[in-house]
KEGUTI-763447 format. One record per residue: x, y, z of N, C-alpha, C in turn. Coordinates in steps of 0.2 Angstrom, whole numbers, plus 5000, padded with zeros to 4 digits. Example, Ala and Ser with C-alpha at 12.3 -4.5 7.8 and 13.67 -1.06 7.14 Angstrom:
BEGIN
506649725039506249785039506649845039506449895035506849955036506450005039
***
This chain:
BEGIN
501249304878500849294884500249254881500249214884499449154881498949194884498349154883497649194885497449184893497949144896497849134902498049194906498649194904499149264907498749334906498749314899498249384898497649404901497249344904496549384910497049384914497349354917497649374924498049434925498249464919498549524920497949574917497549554915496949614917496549614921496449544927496049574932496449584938497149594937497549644942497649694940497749724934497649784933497149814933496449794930495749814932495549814940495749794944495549794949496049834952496449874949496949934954496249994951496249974943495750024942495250064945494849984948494149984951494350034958495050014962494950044967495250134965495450134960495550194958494850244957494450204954493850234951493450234957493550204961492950214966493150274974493650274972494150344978494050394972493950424966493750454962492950484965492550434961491650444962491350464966491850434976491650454980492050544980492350564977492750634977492250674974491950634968491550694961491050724967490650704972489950704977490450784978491050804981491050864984491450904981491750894975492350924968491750894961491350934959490750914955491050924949491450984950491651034945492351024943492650964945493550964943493350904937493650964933493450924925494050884925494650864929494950824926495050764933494750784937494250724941493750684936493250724933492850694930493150644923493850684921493950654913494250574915494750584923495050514928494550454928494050494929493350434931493250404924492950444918492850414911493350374910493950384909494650354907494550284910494550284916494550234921494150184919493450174916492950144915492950144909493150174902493550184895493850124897494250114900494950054899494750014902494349984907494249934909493749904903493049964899492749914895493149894887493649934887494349914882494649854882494849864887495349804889494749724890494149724893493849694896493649654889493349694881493549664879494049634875494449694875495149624872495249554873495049514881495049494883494549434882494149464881493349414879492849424884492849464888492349484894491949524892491749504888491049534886490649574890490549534895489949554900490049614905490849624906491049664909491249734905491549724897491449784892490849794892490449764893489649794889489249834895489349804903489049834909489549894909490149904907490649964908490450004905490250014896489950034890489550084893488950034898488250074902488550124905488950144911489450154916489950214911490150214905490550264902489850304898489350284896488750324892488450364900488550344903488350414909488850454910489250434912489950464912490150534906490150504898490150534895489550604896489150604896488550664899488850684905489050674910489350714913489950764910490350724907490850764903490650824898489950804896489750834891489150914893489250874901489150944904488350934904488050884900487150874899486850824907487550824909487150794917487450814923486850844926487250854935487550794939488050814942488150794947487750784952487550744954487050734962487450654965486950694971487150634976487050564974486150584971485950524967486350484962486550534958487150494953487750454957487950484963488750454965488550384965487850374970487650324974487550274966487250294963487050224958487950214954488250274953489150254950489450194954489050214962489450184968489350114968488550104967488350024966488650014960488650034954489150014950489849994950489850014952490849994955490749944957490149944964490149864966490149804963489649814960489449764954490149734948490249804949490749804942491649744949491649764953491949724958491749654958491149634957490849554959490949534954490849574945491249544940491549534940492349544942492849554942493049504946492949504950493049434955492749364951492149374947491749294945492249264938492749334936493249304931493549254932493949254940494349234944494249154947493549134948493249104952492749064944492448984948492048964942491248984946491249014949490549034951490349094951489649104950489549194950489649224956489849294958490049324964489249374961488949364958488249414958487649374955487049414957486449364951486249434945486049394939485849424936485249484937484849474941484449554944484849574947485349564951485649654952486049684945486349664941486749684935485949704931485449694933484749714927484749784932484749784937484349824942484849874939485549874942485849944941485849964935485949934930485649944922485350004921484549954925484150024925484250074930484450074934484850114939485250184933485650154931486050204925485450234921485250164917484750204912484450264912484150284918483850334920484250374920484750394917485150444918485150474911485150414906485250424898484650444896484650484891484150524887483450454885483150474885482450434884482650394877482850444870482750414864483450354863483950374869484250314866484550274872484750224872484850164876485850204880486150224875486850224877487250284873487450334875487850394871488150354867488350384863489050364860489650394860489750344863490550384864491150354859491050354852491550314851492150384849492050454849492450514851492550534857492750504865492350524869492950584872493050594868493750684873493250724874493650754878493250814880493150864875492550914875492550954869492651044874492951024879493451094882493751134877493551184877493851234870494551254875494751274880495351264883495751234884495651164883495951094883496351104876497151104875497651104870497751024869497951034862498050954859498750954860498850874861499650864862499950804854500550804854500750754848500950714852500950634851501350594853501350524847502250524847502250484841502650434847501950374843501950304846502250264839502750204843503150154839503050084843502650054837502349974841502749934837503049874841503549824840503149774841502649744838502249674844502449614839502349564846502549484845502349464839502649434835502249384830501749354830501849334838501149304840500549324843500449364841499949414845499449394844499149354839498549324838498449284842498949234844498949204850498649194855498849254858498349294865497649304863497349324858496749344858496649414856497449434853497249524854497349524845496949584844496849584837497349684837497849704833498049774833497549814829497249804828496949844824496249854830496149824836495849864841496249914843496749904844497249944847497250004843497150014836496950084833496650104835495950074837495250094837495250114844495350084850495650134856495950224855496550204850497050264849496550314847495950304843495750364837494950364842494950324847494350354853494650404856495150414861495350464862496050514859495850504851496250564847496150544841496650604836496750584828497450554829497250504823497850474820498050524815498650554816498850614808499450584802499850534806499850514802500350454806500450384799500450314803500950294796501450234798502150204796502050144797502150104791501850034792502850014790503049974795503649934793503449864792503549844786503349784783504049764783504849774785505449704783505349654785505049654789504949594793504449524788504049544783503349504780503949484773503649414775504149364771503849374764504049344758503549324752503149284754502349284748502149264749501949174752502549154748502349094748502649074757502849104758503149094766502449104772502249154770501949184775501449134782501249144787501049114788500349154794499649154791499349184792499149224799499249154804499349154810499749204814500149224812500749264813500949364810501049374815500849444812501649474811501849494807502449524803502249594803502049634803502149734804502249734810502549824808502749854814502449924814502449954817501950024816502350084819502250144816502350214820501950254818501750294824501050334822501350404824500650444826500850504828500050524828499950524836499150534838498950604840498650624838498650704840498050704847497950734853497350724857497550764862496950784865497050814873496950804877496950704876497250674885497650674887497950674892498450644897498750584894499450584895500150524893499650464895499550474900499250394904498650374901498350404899497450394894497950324888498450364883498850314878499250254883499450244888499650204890499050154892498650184894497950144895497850084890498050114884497750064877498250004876498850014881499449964879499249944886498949924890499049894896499249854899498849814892498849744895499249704888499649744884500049694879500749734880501049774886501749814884502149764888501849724892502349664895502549614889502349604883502549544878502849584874502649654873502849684865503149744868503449784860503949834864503449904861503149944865502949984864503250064866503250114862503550154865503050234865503050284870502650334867503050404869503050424867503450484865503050554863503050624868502750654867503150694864503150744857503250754854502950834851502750844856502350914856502450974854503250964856503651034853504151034847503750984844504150954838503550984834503050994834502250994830501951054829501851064824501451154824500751114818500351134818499651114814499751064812499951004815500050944813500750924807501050974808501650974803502150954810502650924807503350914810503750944808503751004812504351034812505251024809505050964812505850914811505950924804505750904798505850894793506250934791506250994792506651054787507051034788507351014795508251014794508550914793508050884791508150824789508450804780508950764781509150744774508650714769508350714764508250694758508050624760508550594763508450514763508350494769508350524774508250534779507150544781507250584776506450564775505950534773506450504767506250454762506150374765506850374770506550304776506250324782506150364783505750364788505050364787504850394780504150364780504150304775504550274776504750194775504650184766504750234762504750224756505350184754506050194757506450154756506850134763507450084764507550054769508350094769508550074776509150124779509750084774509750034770510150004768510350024762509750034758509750074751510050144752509950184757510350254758511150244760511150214762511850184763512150154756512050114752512050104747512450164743512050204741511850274738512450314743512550324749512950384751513650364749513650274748514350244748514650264742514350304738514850304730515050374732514950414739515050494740515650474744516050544746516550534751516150584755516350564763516250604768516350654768516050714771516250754774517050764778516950714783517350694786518150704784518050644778518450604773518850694771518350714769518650774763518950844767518750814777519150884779519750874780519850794781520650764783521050794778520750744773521350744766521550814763521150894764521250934763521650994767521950914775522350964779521751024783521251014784520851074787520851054794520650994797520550954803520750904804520950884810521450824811520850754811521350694810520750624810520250634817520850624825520650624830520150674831520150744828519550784830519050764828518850734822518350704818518150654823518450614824518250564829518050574834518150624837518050634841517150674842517150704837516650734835516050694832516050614831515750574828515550534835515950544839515850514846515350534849515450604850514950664854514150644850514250644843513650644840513250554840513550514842513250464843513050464851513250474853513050484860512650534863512550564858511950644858511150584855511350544853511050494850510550444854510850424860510650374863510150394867509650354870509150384873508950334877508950364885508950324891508250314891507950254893507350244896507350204901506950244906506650224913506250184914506450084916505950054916505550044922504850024925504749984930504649924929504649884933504349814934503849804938503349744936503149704944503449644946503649664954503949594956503649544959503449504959503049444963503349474972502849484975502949474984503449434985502949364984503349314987504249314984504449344979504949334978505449414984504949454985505249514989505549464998504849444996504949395005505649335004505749325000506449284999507149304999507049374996507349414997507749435002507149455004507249505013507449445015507249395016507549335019508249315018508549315014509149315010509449375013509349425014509849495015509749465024509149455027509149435034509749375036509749325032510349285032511049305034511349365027511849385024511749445031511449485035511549505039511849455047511549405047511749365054512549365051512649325045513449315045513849365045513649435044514149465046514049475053513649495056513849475064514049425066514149375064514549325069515349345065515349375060516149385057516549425061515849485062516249555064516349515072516249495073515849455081516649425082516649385078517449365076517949385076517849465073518349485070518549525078518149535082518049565089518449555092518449465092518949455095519849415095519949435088520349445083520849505087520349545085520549635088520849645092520849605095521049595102521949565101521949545099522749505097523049575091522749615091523349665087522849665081522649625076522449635069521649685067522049745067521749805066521349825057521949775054521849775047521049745047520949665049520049615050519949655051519649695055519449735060518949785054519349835053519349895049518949855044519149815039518849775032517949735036518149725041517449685044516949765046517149815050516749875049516449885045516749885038516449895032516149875029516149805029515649745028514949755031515349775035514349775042514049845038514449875038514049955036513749945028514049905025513949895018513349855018513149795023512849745023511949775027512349825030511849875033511449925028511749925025511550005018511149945013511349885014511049835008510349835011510449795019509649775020509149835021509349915023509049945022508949965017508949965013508749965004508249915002508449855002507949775002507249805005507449845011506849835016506249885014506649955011506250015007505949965002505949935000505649894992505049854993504949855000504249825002503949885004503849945006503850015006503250045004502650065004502450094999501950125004501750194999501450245004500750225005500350245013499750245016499350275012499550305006498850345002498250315001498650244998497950174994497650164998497850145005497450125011496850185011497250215013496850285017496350325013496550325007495950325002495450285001495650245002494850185002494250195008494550245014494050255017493450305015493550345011493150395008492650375008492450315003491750285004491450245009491850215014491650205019491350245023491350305024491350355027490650365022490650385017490050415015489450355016489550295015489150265017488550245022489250245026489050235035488850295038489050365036488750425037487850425035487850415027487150405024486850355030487050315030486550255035486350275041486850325044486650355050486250425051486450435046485750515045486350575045487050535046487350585048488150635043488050705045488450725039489350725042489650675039490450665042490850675035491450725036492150715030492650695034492850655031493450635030494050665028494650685032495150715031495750675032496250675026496850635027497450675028497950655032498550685034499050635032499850655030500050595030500150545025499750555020499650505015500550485014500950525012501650495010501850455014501850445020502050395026502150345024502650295025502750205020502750155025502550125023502650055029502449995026502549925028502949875024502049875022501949825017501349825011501249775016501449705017501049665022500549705028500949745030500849785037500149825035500049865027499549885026498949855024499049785021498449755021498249725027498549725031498049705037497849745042498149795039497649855043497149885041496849865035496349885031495749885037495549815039494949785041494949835049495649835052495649885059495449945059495749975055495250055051494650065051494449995047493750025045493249995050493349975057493149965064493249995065493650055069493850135071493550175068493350195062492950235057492250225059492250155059491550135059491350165066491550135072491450165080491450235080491850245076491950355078491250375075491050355068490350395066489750355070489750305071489050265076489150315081489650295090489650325094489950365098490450385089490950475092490450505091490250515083489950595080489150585081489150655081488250675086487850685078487450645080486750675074486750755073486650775065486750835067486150905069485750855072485450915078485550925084486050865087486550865093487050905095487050915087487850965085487651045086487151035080486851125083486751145091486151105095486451095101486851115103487451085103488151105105488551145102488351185098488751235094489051215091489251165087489551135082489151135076489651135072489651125065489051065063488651055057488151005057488650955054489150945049489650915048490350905051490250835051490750815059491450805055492050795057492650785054493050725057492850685052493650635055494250625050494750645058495450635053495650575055496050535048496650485048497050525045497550505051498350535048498950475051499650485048499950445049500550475049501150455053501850485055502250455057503050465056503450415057503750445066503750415069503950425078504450375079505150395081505550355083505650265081505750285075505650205071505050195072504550195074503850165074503450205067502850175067502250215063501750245067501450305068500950275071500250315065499650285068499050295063498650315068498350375069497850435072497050415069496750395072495950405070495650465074495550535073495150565077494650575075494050585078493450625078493250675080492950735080492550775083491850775088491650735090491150715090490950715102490550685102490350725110490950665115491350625112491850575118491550545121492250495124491950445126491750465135491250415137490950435146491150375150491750395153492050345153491650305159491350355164490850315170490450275166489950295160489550235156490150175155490650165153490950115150491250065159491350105164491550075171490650025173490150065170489450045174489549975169489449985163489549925158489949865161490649885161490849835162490749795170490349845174490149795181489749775179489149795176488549755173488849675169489449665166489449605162489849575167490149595173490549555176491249555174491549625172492149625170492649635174492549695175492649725184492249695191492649735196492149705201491949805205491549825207491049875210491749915213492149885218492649945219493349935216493449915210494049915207494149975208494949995206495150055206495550055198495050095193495550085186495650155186496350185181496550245179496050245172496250305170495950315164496050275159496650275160496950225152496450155153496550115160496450045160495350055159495250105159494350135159494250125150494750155148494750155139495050085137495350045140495549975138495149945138494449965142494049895143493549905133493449955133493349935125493349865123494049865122494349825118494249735121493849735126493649665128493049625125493149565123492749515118491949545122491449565117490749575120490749635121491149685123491149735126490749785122490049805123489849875121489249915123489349985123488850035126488250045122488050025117487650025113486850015114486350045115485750055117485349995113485449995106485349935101485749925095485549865093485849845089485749885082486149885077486149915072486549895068486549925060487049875055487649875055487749935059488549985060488649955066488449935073488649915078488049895084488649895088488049865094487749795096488249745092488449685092488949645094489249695100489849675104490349635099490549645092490749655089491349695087491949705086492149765083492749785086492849815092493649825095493849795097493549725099494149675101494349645095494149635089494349615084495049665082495049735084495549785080495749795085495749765092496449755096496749685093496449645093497049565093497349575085496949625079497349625075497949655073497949705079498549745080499049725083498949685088499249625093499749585087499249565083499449515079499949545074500049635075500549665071501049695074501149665078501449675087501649725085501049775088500849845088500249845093500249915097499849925100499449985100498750005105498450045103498150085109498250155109497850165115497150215113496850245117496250285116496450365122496250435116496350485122495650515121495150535124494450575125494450625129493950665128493850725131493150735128492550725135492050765134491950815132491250815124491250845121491750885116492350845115492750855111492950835106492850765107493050695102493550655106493650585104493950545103494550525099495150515100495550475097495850425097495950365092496150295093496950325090497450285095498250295093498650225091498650205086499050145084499750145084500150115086500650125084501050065083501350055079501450005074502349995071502649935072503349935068503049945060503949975059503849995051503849925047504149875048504049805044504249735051503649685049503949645052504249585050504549605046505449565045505949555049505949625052506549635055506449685061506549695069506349725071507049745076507249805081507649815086507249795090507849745094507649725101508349755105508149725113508649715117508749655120509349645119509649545121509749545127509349515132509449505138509249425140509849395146510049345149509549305153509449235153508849235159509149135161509449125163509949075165510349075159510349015156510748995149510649015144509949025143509549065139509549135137509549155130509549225125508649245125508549305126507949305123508049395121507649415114507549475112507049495115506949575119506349605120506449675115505649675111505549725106505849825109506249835107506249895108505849935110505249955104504849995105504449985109504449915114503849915120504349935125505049945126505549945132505350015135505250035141505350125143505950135147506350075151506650095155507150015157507550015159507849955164508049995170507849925176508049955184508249905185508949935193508949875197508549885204508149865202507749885211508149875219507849905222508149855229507849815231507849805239507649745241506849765243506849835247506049865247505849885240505949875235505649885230505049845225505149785229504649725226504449705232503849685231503149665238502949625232502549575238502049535235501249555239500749545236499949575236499649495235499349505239498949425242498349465235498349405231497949395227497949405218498649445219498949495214499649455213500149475215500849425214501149485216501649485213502149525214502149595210502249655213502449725211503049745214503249795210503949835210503549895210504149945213503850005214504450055210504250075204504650095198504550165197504950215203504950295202504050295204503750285210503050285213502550255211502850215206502250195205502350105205501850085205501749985208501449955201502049925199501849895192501849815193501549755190501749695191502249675190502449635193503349625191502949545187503449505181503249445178504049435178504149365181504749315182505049295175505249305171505449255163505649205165506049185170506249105173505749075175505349095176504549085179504249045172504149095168503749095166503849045159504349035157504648995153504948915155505048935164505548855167506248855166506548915170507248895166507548915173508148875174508448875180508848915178509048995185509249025183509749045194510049065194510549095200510149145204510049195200509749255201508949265202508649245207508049225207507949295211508549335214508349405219508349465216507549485215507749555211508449615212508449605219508849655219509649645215509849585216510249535212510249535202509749545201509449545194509249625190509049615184508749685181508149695181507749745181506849735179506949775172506649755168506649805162505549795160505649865161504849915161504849905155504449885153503749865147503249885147503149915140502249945141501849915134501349895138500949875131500049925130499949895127499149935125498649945133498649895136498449885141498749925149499549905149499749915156500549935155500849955161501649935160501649885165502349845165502349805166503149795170503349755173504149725174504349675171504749655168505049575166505849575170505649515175506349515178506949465174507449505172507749435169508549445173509049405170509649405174510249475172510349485167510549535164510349545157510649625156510549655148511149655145511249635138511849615134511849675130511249675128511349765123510749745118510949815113510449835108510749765102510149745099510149675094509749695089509849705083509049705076509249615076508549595075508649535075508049515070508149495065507849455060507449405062506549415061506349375063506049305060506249245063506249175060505549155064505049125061504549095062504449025065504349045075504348955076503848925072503148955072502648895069503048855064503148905058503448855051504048815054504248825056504948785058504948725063504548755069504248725074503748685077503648745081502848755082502848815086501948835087502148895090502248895098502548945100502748965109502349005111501849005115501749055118501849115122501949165122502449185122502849235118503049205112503549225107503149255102503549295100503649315092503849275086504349235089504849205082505249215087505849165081506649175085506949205081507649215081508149265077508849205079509249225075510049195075510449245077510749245084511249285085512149275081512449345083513049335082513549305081513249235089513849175091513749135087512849115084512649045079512049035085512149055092511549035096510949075094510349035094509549045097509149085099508949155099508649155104507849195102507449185106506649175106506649285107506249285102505749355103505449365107505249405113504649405117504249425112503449405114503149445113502649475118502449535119502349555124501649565127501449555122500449555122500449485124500749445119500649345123501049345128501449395130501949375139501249405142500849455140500449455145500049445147499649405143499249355144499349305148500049285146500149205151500349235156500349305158500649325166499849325169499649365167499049395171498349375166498249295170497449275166497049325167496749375171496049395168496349485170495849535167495949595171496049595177495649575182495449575187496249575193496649505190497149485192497849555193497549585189498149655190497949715194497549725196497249765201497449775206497849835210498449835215498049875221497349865222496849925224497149935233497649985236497549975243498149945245498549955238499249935239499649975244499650045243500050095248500250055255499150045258499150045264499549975266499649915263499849855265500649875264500749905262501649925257501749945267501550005268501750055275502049995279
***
């Protein structure tokens, strides 16, 4: 690994760190006293100014060093926990984040007065006589706390100079958090003298660390060199009484002699070959047959082998190729089975049965591909901790945060874009869900408000919950608002839901003034079009003086989605699943048209818009007479809906192909997919069908329908 590789594999490990350490610090504020919360924090800040310099980043070992000498007093129990501490650890983390980023980049992401400033920010914590603890011991001194053994076997490159890494740090890490009891230097490898080549490093080591951190503290020290070199750690604890190795007593003579590398396995071999075996000597004696020996040398080599569990990092972009590749290798078995279908038909039941199994097998493949983009909501959902304590402080106001769900999985693209949607919903609930808490007294509520994020899997969907506690939303204030901007017109007739949609309109907000947190008509239209953009949608349910909740609901990856294939002249198109509630054939009195409005259908009492696909796309179709055609009910964040199309073919999981790259974009669409025949066909999408149906709010409003229907 060159030294290029080497910062880039620390400032993606340091930066899991960072977000580790900082869902830590916000935790220590209300767990003061969970010492192995506090030991996570040091550790965390330990390896980053470790690793920080192995690497040459001085500046970021040296600001960390500050960051581990307060730390260290906490551990040592010579420092309170305060609010005040969290806060200066917190801008620490920031900072320690803008370092980490200016590695990356040729410009600083900070100026040198804020890196002086938190300095002294920290300093005030450390004892007057000295600048920085010393931690070069820094374990906890828990008289509770048991020592463990772990014997480490380091294999490293020849070239390890190369990279910039010196092993003899890598001591010096091990005996910061423990004793070295004792250490095996394998020298076969170091040629004569006159060979050698200084550059290059010829030992190999086995230790045996004695300490009372956690496995992952020694993994720490190997970080950022276990990808080039073969390291191995092994906890060995029931092998060890007072630093003695129990093993020895039933060890051979020579067996001991090389393993503390006094002589080599070659030499004891040597030496055993002028002996007859045991083995040798129960045959030729008639006591035991050759076969049982043999057998018995089998069982003992194989009592021998020792499996190890690796993982990897894979590049995304190589998972997205992937998935793309199983998406291909799934079309072709549908056009096979597709074939095979009608095959089946002429008698040959054998294709048939062998193509069943293909599909099933090719089905088990891409559900497995598809878990591998997978990973749980925890990371996300933890980063809002300190959002929450931030936005709370800024407000005067006392809010916790409560997570549900954390195991929940959904694809990682899916998760990163939902970071910035969260943390608008979060924002909005503490501004103007949760009450000041002399509002709350008031109300008989608690002075500490609660917002939960939770997340659950519902019928192949995800969905994600933000509630509040706090006094809800009034929905008359949000109807007066939107007449005041001209959104509505004075006797619109909105239900509830479409009263809570108006949020989510560009400008929209009830906010008395402006503030850092909101009130700059800023903010829920952003976290509806990003949700849209996750073709996912979002409703709101309130109740005065209750609270609020925001409801996302979201596919699990968008790779691959179920639809339903339905006909619209010549044309295929996929409609998503989870937007579909129902298909009708209406009759003739079931669709009116509304002077100013278009056309509604009247779906079990209620009057929904109807939207033409042949309309709306230009496609010559036979079936222009609903009663003649199918309406399939679509619901989006905003409204339900009708799409008239010609007929429904059936259920399709359709892999989704991208017109922009391929194309350009459609209006309209999501992507296409390749059907079973080899044909085409376009994804609705349902937030852009409903744009291009009905340009403004205004245009769907059915107000007075009944009386023109009679």
């Amino acid at each position: 690994m060159d030294q290029g590789t080497l910062l880039e594999t620390f400032i993606t490990k340091a930066t899991e760190l960072i977000q580790e350490l900082e869902i830590d610090v916000v935790a220590l504020e209300d767990s003061k006293d969970d010492e192995e919360l506090i030991n996570r924090i040091f550790r965390a800040a330990h390896t980053i100014k470790g690793s920080g310099g192995l690497v040459g980043l001085t500046a970021i070992s040296d600001f960390t060093h500050s960051m581990e000498s307060v730390l260290d007093l906490v551990r040592q129990r010579e420092l309170a926990v305060t609010g005040e501490l969290v806060s200066v650890l917190l801008l620490a983390v920031d900072l320690l984040k803008a370092m980490i980023k200016s590695a990356t980049t040729s410009e600083s992401c900070f100026e040198q007065r804020e890196l002086e400033f938190v300095l002294e920010l920290l300093g005030q914590f450390l004892p007057e006589c000295e600048e920085r603890v010393d931690t070069e011991k820094p374990r906890s001194t828990n008289k509770h706390q048991v020592d463990s053994y772990f014997e480490i076997e380091m294999k490293l490159s020849e070239n390890l100079f190369e990279t910039g890494t010196d092993p003899l740090m890598l001591f010096r890490e091990l005996e910061d958090i423990g004793d070295i009891v004792d250490i095996i230097v394998d020298a076969q490898s170091l040629p004569d003298v006159y060979n050698v080549d200084v550059h290059k490093l010829y030992l190999n080591w086995r230790l045996v660390l004695r300490t009372s951190e956690p496995f992952s503290s020694i993994e720490n020290v190997f970080i950022f060199v276990q990808d080039d070199n073969e390291v191995s750690i092994t906890d060995a604890s029931c092998h060890y009484k007072d630093g003695v190795d129990l093993r020895v007593a039933d060890m051979r003579l020579g067996e001991i002699l090389a393993d503390k590398g006094f002589v080599i396995p070659c030499d004891i071999e040597e030496a055993l070959s002028s002996q007859t075996r045991i083995g040798e000597l129960l045959v030729k004696n008639g006591k035991v047959a050759e076969e049982d020996v043999k057998s018995a040398l089998d069982k003992q080599l194989k009592s021998r082998e020792v499996q190890k569990a690796t993982t990897i990092r894979v590049d995304t972009d190589k998972l997205d190729k992937l998935v793309n590749l199983v998406g291909e290798m799934v079309i072709a078995v549908a056009r096979t089975v597709q074939q095979g279908f009608h095959e089946n038909r002429e008698g040959k039941r054998t294709t048939q049965d062998a193509l069943d199994m293909l599909q099933r097998i090719s089905g088990d493949l891409q559900e497995q591909v598809m878990r591998v983009r997978m990973i749980p909501v925890e990371g996300l959902f933890s980063r809002f901790h300190r959002v929450v304590r931030d936005l709370a402080t800024a407000e005067g106001k006392h809010v916790r945060l409560l997570l549900s769900g954390t195991e929940t999985e959904l694809d990682k693209n899916v998760i990163e874009q939902l970071s910035d949607p969260l943390k608008h919903l979060i924002r909005n609930s503490i501004d103007h869900g949760v009450e000041s808490p002399g509002n709350r007294r008031k109300a008989g509520k608690p002075e500490e408000a609660v917002i939960k994020l939770s997340a659950y899997q519902q019928e192949g969907n995800i969905i994600i919950e933000v509630l509040d506690d706090g006094h809800g939303i009034d929905s008359n204030a949000l109807v007066d608002k939107a007449i005041e901007k001209g959104l509505i017109n004075q006797g619109d007739n909105l239900d509830e839901r479409e009263i809570y949609q108006l949020m989510f309109m560009p400008g929209f907000s009830t906010a008395k003034e402006v503030t850092e947190v909101s009130g700059r008509g800023v903010g829920l239209d952003v976290v509806k079009r990003n949700i849209d953009d996750l073709k996912g949608g979002i409703e709101v349910i309130s109740e005065i003086g209750k609270g609020t909740m925001f409801r996302i609901k979201l596919p699990l990856t968008l790779a691959i989605i179920d639809g339903m294939n339905v006909k619209v002249g010549d044309e295929a198109f996929i409609i998503p699943l989870m937007a579909i509630v129902e298909s009708i054939r209406p009759n003739r009195e079931a669709v009116k048209a509304v002077e100013g409005t278009g056309e509604v259908i009247d779906a079990r009492g209620e009057y929904l818009p109807l939207v033409r696909l042949h309309n709306v796309f230009d496609i010559e179709t036979d079936k222009t007479n609903p009663s003649e055609a199918l309406v399939v009910i679509v619901e989006s964040s905003q409204r339900r809906f009708g799409i008239l199309v010609d007929d429904v073919i059936g259920q399709q999981q359709a892999v989704i192909k991208s017109l922009e790259k391929n194309f350009r974009q459609v209006e309209g669409t999501a992507g296409a997919t390749i059907l079973g025949d080899g044909s085409v066909s376009l994804i609705i999408d349902i937030h852009g069908l409903e744009k291009m149906a009905f340009k403004s709010f205004k245009s769907i409003q059915v107000s007075g329908l009944e009386g023109e229907a009679a």
